[in-house]
MIDREN-838609 format. One record per atom (N, C-alpha, C): x, y, z. Coordinates in steps of 0.2 Angstrom, whole numbers, plus 5000, padded with zeros to 4 digits. Example, Ala and Ser with C-alpha at 12.3 -4.5 7.8 and 13.67 -1.06 7.14 Angstrom:
2
506649725039506249785039506649845039506449895035506849955036506450005039
END
This chain:
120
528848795753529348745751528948675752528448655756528248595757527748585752527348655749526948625744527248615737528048635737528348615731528448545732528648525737528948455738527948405737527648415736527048405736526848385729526848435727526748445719527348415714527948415718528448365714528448295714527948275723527748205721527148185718526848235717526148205713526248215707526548245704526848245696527348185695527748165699528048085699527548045699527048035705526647965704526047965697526048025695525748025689526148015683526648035682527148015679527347925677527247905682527247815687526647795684526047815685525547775685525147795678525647835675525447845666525947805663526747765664526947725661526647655662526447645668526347585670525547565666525247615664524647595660524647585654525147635651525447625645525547555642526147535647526447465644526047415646525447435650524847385651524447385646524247435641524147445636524447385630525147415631525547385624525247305626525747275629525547225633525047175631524447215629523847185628523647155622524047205617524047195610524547135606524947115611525547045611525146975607524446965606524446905604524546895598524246865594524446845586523946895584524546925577524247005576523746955568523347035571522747025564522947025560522447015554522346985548522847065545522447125547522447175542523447205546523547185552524247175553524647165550524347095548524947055544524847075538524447105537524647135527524947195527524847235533525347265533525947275534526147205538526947175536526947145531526647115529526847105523527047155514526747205516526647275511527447305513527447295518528147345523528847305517528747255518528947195514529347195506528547185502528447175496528247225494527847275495527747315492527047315492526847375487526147365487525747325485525247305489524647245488524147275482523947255479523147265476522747255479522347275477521547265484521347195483521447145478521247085478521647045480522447055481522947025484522647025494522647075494522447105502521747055503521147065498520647015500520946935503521346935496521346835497521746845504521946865504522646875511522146885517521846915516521446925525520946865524520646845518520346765519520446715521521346715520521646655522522146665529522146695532522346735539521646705543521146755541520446735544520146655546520446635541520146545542520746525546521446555545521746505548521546545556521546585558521146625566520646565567520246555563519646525566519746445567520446445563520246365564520946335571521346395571521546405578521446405585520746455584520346475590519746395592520046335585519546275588520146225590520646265591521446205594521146205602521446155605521646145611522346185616522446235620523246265623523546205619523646135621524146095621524246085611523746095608523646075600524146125599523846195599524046245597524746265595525146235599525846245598526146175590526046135589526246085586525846115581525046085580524546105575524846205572524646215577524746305577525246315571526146295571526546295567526246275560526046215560525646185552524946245551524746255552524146295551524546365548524946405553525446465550525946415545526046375543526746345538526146365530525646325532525146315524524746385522524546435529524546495526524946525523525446525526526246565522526246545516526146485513525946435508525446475502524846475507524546505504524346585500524846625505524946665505525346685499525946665501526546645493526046675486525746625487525346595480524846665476524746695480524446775479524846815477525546815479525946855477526346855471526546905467526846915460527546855462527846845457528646825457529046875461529146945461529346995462529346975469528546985471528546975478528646925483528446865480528746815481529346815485529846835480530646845482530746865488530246935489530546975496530146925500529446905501529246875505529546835507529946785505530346735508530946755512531046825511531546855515531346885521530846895520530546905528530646855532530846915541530746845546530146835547530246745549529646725553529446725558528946735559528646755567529246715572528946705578529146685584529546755590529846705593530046785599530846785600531146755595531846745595532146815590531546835588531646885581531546865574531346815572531246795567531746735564531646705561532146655555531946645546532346675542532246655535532146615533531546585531531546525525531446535520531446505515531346485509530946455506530346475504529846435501529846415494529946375492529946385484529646315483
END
């Protein structure tokens, strides 16, 4: 009986200490999703990319990354918004009409769940 009582706890704390890695995991992955993410939400979206839509899209993602990673914490938030406003801009601009339209239906980032705009 004891060594059941034994075995039922160590099947719990590894139970325990496999979710708690887990979401330490997830966790980790929270920051501002990559280039090849966001075309993926945007594909989820619109539909399929062409491979040259997907190049200009990860060029202009990439530049905006880089030119983020030269903000200051305190820029980040103010500048940060304008940098993601002109890529979305830029981004627009690759897409068909078609996709266009769903694009502008997507939500926008943030942690509220998103808000619609309309770019036109």
């Amino acid at each position: 009986m004891n060594s059941r009582k034994l075995l039922v706890c160590a099947i719990a704390s590894f139970a325990v200490a496999s979710t708690t890695l887990v979401n330490a995991q997830e966790k980790k992955g929270r920051g501002m999703p990559t280039a090849e993410q966001r075309i993926e939400q945007i594909e989820q979206a619109v539909g399929s990319l062409t491979a040259d839509q997907k190049k200009k899209i990860a060029g202009i993602y990439a530049a905006m990354a880089e030119k983020m990673q030269g903000l200051s914490q305190e820029d980040r938030r103010e500048k940060g918004m304008e940098l993601m406003a002109s890529a979305r801009k830029e981004v627009r601009a690759v897409l068909t009409p078609e996709q266009q339209k769903k694009f502008d239906d997507m939500p926008q980032g943030g942690r509220g769940g998103g808000k619609k705009k309309s770019e036109n």
